[in-house]
BASE-520204 format. One record per residue (C-alpha): residue number from 1; residue in one letter; x, y, z. Coordinates in Angstrom, 2 decimals, decimal comma. Each point is the difference from the previous one (the first is absolute). Last residue first. Example, Ala and Ser with C-alpha at 12.3 -4.5 7.8 and 13.67 -1.06 7.14 Angstrom:
2
num->2 | residu->s | east->13,67 | north->-1,06 | up->7,14
num->1 | residu->a | east->-1,37 | north->-3,44 | up->0,66
This chain:
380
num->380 | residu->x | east->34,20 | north->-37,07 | up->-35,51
num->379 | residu->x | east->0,88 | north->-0,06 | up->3,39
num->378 | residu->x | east->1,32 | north->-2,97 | up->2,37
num->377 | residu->x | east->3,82 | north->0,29 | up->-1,30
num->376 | residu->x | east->-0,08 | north->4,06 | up->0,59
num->375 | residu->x | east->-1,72 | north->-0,46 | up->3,95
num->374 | residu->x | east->2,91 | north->-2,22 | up->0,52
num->373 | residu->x | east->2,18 | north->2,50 | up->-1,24
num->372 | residu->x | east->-1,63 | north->3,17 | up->1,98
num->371 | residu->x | east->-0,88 | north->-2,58 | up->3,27
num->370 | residu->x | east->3,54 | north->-0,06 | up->0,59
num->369 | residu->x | east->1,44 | north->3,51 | up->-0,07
num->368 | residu->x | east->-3,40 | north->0,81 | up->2,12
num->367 | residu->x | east->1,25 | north->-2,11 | up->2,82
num->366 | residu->x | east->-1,09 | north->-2,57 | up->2,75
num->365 | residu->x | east->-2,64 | north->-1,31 | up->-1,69
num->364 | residu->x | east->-1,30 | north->-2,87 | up->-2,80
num->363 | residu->x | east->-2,68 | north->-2,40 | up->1,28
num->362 | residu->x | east->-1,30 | north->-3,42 | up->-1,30
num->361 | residu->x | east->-0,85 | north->-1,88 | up->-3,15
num->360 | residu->x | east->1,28 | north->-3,04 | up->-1,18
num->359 | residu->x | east->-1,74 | north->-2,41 | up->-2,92
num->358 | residu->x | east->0,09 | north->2,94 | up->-2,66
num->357 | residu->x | east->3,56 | north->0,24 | up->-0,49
num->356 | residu->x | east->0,58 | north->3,81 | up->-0,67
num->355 | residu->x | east->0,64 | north->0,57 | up->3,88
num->354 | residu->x | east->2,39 | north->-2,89 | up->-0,04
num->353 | residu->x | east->1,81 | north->1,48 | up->-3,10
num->352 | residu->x | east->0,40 | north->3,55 | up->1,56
num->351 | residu->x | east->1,32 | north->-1,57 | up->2,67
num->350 | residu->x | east->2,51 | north->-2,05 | up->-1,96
num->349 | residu->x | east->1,02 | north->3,32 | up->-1,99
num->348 | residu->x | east->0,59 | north->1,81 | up->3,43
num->347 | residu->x | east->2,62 | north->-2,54 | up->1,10
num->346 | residu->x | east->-1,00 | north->-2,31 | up->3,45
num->345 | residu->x | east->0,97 | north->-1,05 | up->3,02
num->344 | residu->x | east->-2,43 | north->-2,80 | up->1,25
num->343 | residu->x | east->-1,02 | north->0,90 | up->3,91
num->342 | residu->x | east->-1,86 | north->-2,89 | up->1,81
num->341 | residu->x | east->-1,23 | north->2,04 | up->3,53
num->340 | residu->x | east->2,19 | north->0,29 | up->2,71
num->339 | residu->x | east->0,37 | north->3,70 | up->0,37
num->338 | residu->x | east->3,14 | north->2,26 | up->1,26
num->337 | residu->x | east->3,21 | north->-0,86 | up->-0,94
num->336 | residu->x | east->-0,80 | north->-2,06 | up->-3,23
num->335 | residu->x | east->-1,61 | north->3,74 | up->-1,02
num->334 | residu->x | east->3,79 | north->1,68 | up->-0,11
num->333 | residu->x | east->1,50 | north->-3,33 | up->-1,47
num->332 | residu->x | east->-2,39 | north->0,81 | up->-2,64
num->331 | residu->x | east->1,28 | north->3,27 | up->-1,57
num->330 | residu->x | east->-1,82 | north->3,74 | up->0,92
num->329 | residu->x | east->0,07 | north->2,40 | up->-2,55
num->328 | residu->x | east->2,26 | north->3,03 | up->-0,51
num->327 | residu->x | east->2,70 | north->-2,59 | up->-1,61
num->326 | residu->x | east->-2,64 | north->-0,84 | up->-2,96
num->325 | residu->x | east->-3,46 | north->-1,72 | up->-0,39
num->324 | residu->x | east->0,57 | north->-3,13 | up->2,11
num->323 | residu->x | east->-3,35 | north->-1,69 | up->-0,06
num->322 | residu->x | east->-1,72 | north->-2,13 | up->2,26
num->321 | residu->x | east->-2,57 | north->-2,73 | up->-0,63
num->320 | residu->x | east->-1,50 | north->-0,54 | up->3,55
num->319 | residu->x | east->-2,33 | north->-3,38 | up->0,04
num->318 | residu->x | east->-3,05 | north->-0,32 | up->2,11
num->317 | residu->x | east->0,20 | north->3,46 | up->1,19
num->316 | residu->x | east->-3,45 | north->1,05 | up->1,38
num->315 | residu->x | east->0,98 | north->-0,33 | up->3,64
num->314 | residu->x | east->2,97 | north->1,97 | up->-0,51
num->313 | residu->x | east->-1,92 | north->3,30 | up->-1,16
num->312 | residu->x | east->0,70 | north->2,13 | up->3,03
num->311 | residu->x | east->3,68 | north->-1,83 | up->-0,07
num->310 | residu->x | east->0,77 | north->1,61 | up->-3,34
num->309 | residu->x | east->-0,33 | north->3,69 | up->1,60
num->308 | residu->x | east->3,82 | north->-1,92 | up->2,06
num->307 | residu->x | east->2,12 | north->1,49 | up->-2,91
num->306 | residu->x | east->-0,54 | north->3,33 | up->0,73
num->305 | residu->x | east->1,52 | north->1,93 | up->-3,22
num->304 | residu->x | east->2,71 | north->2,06 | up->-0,68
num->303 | residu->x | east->1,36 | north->-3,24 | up->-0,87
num->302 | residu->x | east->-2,43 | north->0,07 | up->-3,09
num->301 | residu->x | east->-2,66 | north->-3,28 | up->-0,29
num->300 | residu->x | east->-0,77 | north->-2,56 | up->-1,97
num->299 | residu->x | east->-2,77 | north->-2,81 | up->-0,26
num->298 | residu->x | east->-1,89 | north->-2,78 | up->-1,60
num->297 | residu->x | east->-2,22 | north->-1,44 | up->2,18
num->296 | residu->x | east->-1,51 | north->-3,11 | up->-0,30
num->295 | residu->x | east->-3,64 | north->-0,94 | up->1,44
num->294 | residu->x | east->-1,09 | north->-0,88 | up->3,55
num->293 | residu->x | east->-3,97 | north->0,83 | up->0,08
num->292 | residu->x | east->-1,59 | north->3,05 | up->-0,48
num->291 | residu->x | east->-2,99 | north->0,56 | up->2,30
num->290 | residu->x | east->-0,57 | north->3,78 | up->-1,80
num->289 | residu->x | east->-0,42 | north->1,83 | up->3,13
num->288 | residu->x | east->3,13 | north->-0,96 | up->1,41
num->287 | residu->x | east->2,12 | north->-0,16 | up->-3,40
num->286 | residu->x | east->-1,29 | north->3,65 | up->-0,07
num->285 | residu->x | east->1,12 | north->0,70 | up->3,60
num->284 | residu->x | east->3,19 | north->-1,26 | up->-0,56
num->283 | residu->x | east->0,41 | north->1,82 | up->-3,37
num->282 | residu->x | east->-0,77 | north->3,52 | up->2,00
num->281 | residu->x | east->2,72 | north->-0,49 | up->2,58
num->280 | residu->x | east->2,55 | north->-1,59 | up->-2,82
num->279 | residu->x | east->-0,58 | north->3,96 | up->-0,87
num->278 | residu->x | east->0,19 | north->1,49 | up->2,86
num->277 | residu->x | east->3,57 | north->-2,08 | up->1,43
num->276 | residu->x | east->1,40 | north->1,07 | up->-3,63
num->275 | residu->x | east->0,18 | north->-1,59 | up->-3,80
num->274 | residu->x | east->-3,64 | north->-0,70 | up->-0,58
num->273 | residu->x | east->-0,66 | north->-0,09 | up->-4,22
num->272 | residu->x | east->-2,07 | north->-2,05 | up->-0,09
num->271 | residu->x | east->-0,78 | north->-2,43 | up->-2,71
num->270 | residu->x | east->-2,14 | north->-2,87 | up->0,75
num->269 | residu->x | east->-0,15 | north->-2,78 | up->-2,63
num->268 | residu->x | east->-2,09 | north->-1,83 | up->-1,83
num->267 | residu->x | east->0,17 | north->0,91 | up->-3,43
num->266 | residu->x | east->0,41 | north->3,93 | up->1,36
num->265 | residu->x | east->-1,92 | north->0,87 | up->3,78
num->264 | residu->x | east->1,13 | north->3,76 | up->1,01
num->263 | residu->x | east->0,35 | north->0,31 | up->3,65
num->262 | residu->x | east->2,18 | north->2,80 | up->-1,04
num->261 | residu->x | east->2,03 | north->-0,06 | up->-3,19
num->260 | residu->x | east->-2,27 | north->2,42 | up->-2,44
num->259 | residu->x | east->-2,04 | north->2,78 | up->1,26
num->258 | residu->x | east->-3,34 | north->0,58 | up->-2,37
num->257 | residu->x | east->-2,81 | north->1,67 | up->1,25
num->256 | residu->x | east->-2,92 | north->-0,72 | up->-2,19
num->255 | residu->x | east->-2,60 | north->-0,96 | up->3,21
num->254 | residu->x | east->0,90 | north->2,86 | up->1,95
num->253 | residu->x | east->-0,51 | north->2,81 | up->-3,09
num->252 | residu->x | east->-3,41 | north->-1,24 | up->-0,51
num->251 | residu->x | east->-1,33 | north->-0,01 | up->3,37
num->250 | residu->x | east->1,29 | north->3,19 | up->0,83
num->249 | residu->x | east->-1,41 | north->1,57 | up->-3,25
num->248 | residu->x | east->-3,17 | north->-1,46 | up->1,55
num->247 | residu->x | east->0,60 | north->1,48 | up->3,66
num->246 | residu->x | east->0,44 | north->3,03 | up->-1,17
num->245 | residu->x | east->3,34 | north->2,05 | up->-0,89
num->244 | residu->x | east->2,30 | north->1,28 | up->2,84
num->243 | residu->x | east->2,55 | north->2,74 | up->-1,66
num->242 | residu->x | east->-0,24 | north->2,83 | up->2,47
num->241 | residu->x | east->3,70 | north->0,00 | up->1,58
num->240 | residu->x | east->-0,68 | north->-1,71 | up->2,88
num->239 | residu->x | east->-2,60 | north->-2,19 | up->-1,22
num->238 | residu->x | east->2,40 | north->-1,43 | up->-3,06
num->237 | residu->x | east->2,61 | north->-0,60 | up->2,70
num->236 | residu->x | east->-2,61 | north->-1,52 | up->2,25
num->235 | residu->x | east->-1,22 | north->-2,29 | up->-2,70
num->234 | residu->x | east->3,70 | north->-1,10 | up->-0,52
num->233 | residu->x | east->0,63 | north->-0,78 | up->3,35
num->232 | residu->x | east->-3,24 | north->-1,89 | up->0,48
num->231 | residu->x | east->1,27 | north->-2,22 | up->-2,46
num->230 | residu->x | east->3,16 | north->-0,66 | up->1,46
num->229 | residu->x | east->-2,10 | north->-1,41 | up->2,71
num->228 | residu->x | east->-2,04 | north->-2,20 | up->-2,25
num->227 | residu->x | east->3,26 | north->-1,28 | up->-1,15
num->226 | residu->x | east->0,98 | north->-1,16 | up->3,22
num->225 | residu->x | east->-3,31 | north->-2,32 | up->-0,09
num->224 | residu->x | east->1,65 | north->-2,15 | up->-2,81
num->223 | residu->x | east->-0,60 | north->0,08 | up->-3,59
num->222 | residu->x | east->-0,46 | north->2,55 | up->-2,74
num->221 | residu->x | east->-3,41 | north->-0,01 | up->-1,50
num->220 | residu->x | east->-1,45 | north->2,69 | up->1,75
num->219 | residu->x | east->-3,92 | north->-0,40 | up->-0,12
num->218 | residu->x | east->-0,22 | north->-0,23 | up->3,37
num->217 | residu->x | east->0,80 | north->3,60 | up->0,93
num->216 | residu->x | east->-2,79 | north->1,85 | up->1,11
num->215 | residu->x | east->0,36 | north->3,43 | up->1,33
num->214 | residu->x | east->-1,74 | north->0,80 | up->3,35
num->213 | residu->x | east->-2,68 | north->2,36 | up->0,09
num->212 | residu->x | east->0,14 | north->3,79 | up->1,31
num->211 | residu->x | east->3,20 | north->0,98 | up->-1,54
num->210 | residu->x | east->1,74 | north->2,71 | up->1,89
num->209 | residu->x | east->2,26 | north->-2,06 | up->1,93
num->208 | residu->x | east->0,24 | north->-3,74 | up->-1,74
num->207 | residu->x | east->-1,09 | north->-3,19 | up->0,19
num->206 | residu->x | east->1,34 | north->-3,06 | up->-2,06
num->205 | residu->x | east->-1,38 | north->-3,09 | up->-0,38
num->204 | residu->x | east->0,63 | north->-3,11 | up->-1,08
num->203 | residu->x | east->1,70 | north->-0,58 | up->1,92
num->202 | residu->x | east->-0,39 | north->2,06 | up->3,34
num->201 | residu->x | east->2,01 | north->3,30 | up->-1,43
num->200 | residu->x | east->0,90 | north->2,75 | up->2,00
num->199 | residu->x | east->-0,41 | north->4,05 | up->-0,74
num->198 | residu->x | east->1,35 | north->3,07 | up->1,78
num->197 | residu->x | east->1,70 | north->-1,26 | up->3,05
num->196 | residu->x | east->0,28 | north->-3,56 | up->-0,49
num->195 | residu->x | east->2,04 | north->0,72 | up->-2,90
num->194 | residu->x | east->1,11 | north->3,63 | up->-0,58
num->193 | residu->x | east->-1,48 | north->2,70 | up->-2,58
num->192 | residu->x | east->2,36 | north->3,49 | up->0,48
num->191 | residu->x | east->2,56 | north->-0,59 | up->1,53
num->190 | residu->x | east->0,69 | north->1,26 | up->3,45
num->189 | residu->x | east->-0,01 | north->-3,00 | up->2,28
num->188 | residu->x | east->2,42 | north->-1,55 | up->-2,28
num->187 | residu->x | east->2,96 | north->-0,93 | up->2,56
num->186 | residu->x | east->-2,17 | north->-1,15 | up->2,51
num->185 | residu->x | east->-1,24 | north->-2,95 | up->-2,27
num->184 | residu->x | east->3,91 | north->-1,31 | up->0,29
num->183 | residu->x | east->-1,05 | north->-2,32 | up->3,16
num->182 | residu->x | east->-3,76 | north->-1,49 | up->-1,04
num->181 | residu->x | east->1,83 | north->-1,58 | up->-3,05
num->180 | residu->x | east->-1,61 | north->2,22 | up->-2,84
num->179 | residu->x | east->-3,27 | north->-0,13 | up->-1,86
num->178 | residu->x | east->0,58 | north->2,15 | up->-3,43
num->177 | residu->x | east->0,94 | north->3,86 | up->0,27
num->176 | residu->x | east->-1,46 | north->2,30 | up->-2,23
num->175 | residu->x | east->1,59 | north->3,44 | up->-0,47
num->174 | residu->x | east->-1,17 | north->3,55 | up->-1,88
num->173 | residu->x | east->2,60 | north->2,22 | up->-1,60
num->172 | residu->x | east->1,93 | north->3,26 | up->1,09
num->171 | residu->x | east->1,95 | north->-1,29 | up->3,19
num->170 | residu->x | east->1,34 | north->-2,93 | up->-2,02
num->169 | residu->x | east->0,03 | north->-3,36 | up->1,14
num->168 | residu->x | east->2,46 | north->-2,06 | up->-2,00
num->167 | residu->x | east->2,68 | north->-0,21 | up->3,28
num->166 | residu->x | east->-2,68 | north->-2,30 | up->1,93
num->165 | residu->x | east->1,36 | north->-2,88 | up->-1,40
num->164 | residu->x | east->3,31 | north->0,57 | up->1,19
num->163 | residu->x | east->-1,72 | north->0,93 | up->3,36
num->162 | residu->x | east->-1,49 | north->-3,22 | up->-0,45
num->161 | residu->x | east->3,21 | north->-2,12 | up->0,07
num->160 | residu->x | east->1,33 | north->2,29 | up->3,11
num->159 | residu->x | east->-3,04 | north->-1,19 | up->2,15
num->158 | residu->x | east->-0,28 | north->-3,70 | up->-1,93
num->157 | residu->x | east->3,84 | north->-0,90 | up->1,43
num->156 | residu->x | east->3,10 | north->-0,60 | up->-1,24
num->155 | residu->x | east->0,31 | north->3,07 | up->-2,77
num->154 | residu->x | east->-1,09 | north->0,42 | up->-3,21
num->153 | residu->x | east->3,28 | north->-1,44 | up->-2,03
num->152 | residu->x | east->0,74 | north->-3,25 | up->1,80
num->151 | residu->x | east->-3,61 | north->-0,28 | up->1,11
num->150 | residu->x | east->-0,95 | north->-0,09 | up->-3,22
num->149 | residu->x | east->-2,75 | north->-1,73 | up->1,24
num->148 | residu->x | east->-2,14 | north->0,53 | up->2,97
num->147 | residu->x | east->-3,71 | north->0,80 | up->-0,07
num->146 | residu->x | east->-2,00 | north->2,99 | up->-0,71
num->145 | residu->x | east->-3,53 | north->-0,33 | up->-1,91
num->144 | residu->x | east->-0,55 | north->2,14 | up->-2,35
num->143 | residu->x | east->0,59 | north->4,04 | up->-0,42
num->142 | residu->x | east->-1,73 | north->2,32 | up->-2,25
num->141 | residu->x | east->1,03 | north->3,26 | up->-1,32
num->140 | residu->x | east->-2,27 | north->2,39 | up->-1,86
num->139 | residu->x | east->-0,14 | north->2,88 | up->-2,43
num->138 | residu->x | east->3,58 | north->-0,53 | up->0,02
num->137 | residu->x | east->2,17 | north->3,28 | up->0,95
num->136 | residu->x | east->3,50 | north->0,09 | up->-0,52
num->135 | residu->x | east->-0,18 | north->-3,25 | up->-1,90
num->134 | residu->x | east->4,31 | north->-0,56 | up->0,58
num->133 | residu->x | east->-0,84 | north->-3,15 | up->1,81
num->132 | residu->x | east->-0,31 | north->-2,52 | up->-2,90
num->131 | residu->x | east->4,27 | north->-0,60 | up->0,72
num->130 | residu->x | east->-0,94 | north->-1,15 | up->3,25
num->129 | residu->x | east->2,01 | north->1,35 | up->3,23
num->128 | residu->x | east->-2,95 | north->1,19 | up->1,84
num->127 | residu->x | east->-2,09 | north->-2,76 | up->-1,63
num->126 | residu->x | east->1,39 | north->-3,60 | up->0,73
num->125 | residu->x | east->0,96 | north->-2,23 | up->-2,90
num->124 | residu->x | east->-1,82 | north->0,64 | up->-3,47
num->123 | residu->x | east->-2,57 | north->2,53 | up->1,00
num->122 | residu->x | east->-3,08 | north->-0,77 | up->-2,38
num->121 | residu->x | east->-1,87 | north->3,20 | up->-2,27
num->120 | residu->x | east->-3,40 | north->0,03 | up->-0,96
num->119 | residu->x | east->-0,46 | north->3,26 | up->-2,35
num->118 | residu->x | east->-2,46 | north->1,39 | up->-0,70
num->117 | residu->x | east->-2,49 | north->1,51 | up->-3,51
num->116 | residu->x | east->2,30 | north->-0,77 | up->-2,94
num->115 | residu->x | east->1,74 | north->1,66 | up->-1,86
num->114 | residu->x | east->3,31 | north->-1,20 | up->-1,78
num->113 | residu->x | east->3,55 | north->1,11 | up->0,11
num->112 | residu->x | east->-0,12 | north->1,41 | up->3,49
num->111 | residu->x | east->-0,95 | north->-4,23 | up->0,92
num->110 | residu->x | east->2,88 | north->-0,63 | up->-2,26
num->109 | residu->x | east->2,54 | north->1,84 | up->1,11
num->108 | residu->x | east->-0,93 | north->-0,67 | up->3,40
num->107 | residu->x | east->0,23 | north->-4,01 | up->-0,81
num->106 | residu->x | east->3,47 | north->0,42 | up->-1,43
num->105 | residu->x | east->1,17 | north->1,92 | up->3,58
num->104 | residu->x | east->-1,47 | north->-3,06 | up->1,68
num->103 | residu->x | east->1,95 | north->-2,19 | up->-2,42
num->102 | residu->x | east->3,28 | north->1,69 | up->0,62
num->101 | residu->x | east->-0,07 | north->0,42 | up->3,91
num->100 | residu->x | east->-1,28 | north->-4,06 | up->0,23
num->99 | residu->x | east->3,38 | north->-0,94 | up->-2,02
num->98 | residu->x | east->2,07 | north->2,05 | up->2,08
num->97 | residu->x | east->1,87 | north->3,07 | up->-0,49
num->96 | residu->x | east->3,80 | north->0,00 | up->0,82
num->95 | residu->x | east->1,18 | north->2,72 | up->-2,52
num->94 | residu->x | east->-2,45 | north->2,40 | up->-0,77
num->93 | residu->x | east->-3,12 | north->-0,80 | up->-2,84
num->92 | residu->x | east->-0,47 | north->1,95 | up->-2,47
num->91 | residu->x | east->0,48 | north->-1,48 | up->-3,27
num->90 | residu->x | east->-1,16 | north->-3,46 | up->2,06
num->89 | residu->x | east->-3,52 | north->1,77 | up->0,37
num->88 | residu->x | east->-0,31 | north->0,70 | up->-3,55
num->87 | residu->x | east->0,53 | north->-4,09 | up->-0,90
num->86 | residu->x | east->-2,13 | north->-0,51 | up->2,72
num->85 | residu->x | east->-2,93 | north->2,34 | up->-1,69
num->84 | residu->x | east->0,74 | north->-1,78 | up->-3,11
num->83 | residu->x | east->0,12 | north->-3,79 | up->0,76
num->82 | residu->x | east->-3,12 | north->0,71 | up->2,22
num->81 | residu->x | east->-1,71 | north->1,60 | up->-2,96
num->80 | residu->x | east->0,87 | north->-2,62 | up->-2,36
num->79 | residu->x | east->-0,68 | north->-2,91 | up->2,00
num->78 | residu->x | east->-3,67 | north->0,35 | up->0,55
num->77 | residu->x | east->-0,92 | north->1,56 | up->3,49
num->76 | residu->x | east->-3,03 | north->-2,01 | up->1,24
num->75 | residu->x | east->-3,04 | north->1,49 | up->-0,07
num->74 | residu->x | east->-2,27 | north->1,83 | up->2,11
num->73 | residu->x | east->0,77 | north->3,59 | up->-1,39
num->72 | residu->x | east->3,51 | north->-0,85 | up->0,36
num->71 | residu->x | east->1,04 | north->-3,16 | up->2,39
num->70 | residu->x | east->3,93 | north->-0,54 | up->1,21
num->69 | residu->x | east->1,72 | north->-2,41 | up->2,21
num->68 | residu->x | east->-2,03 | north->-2,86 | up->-2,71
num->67 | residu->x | east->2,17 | north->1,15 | up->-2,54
num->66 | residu->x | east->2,61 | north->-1,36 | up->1,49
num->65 | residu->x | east->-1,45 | north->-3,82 | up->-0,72
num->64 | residu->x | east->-1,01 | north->-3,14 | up->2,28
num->63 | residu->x | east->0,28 | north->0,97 | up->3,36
num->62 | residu->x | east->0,41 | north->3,82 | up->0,06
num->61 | residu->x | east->1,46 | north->1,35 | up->3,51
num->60 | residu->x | east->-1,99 | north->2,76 | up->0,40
num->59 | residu->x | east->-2,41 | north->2,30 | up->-0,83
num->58 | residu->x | east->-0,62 | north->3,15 | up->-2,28
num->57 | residu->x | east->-3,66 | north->0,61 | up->-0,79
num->56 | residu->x | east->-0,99 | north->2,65 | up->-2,64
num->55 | residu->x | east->-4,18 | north->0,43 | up->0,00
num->54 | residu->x | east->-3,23 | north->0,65 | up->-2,37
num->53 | residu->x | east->-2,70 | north->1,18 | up->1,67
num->52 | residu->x | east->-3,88 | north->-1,20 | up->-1,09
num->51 | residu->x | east->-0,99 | north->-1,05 | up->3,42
num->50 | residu->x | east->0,21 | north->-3,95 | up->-0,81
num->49 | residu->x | east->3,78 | north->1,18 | up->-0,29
num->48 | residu->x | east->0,37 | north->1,80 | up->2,96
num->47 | residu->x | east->-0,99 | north->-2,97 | up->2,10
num->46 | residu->x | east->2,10 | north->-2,44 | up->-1,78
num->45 | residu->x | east->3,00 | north->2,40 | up->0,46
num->44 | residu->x | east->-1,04 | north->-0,03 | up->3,79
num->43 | residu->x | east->0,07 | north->-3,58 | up->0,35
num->42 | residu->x | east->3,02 | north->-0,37 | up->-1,81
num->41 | residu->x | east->1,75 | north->2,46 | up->2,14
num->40 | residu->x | east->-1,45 | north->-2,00 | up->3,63
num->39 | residu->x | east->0,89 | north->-3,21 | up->-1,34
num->38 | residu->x | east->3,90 | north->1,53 | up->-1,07
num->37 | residu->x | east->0,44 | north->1,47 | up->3,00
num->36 | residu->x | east->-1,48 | north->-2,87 | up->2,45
num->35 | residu->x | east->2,69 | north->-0,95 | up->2,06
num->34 | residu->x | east->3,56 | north->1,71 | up->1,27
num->33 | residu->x | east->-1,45 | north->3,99 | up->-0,81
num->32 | residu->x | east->0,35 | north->2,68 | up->-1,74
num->31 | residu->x | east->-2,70 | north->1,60 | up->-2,78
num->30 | residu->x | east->-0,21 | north->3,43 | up->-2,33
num->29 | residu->x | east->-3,55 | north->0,82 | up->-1,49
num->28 | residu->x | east->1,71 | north->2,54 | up->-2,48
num->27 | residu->x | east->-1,82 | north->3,10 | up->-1,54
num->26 | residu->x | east->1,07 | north->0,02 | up->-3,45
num->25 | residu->x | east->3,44 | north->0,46 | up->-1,49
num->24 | residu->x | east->1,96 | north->3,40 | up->-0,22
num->23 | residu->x | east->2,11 | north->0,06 | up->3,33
num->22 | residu->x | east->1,34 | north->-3,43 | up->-0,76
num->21 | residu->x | east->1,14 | north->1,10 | up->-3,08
num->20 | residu->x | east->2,75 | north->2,18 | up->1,52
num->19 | residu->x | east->2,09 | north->1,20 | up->-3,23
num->18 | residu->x | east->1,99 | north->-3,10 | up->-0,62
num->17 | residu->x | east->3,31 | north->1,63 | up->1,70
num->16 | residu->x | east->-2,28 | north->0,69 | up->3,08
num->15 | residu->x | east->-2,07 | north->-3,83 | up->0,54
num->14 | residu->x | east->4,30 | north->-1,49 | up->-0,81
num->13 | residu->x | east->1,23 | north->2,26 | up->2,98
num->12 | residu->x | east->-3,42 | north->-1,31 | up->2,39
num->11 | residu->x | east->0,76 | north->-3,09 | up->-0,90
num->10 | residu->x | east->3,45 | north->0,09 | up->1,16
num->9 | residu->x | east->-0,33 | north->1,87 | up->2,82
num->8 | residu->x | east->-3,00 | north->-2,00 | up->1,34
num->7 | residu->x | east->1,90 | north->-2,43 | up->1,99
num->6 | residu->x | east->-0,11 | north->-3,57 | up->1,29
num->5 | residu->x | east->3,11 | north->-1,03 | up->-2,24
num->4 | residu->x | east->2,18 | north->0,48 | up->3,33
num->3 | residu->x | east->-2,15 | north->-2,91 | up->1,45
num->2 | residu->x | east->1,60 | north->-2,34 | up->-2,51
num->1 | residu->x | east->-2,12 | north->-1,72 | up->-2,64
């Protein structure tokens, strides 16, 4: 993507030739971030739905399957209906629109198509500039943890990268902002529910202004202690704007949340789908706590990316099995450079066979366009 395709004029030309159906969905939970917007939206969809609401979610990238971008009344669109609504979108589409314009205009068709009770909407890249941001007023918008990425289209450093973020809050709908690096918190002093501020979270629990007991969180069944952050996040969006159920609908909705590819264990192996500084941050300090030993590592990672996240996890590489996915990812010589541990270059389809083979098992990370096909040779 070139930083002239950071725009809204296109989507915002195709929203007004198809009628405006983003203006004529329900009210939209609508979340930026670098970490934790995809945890923090399935959390909240599993909260609504143990409430009795029924919800759209819109997320991104897919791993396995397109269909997975999109969710209608809880459930995956089924091929029909996405063929359709894209098939209406590219009728209308200008000249130059990208592939994440025409699919977020698809999932507004749909979403006005169909009632349901909210909306849980996920910036794709940024937020001021993001094609999601034409809500003109979300019932909320949350913002997770803020780290650098993108830095090639967000800006160099984590002040300008946040006030991309930032761009989604509007002046006529409530705000929840996750725990921040102590020097961007400034910037959201006037939102409405803010981390350390207005509720904090001591896993496994969470504490927050208003409530007079804490919230318990131990039954959440998604792993790592970062996840009992995002967590938090989600109950204070659902405080914020009046949603909170009890503590046993709490209870119930933690333990079924389902979000595949992170610090997920499959026939062995750890998924994960850490592909930044934050991320390999979190899978340290889960190999940490877990006393994992040296295993293989199969691994691939964008040139957008920071190659040198993959020394937080170096002591845990026995073997590195790397992957060249394509020209935007990194090749071999580039790792040779930089670590010393035994690296075996290898294709996709031999990774997906060592995973399969029952007598290895180890980690997968370093990018979400790798853990998708491994992720498809592992499940039924």
């Amino acid at each position: 993507m070139d930083k002239a395709d950071l725009s809204l004029d296109r989507i915002r030309l195709l929203l007004n030739r198809l009628g405006h159906p983003q203006r004529h969905i329900p009210p939209v939970f609508h979340v930026a971030g670098t970490n934790g917007k995809g945890s923090t939206i399935a959390i909240i969809q599993s909260l609504l739905h143990h409430m009795g609401y029924r919800t759209h979610r819109y997320i991104s990238p897919h791993l396995m399957n397109i269909n997975e971008r999109i969710m209608v009344k809880d459930q995956y669109v089924d091929d029909e209906s996405l063929h359709e609504a894209l098939s209406i979108v590219d009728c209308y589409a200008p000249s130059g629109t990208t592939f994440f314009e025409k699919i977020t205009a698809a999932a507004f068709i749909l979403f006005h198509e169909i009632p349901a009770d909210f909306v849980l909407l996920e910036t794709g890249l940024g937020g001021r500039l993001d094609a999601t941001n034409v809500i003109d007023r979300p019932l909320c918008s949350i913002i997770t943890p803020i780290s650098l990425d993108h830095q090639d289209y967000l800006g160099a450093t984590l002040s300008l990268i946040a006030r991309e973020k930032k761009g989604i809050l509007k002046p006529h709908g409530l705000s929840v902002i996750a725990k921040q690096q102590d020097d961007i918190m400034h910037m959201f002093h006037e939102c409405d529910m803010v981390y350390g501020r207005d509720f904090y979270c001591d896993p496994p629990m969470t504490r927050m202004k208003g409530l007079p007991d804490p919230i318990d969180q131990r039954h959440l069944s998604l792993k790592g202690v970062h996840q009992h952050i995002n967590t938090s996040t989600a109950l204070a969006a659902l405080h914020v704007t009046g949603l909170l159920p009890n503590q046993t609908i709490i209870d119930q909705s933690l333990s079924d949340v389902y979000w595949p590819g992170r610090l997920q264990m499959i026939n062995g192996w750890l998924i994960d789908g850490a592909h930044n500084m934050a991320g390999f941050e979190v899978l340290q300090q889960f190999l940490k706590d877990s006393d994992k030993i040296p295993f293989p590592v199969i691994f691939a990672m964008k040139k957008d990316k920071d190659l040198s996240c993959l020394s937080l996890i170096k002591n845990y590489i026995h073997t590195l099995y790397f992957v060249e996915l394509g020209d935007d990812f990194y090749k071999i010589a580039d790792l040779k450079e930089i670590f010393s541990f035994p690296i075996v270059k290898t294709h996709l389809q031999e990774a997906q066979s060592l995973c399969q083979n029952s007598d290895h098992k180890g980690l997968v990370c370093g990018s979400l366009y790798l853990i998708g096909p491994i992720m498809s040779a592992l499940l039924p």
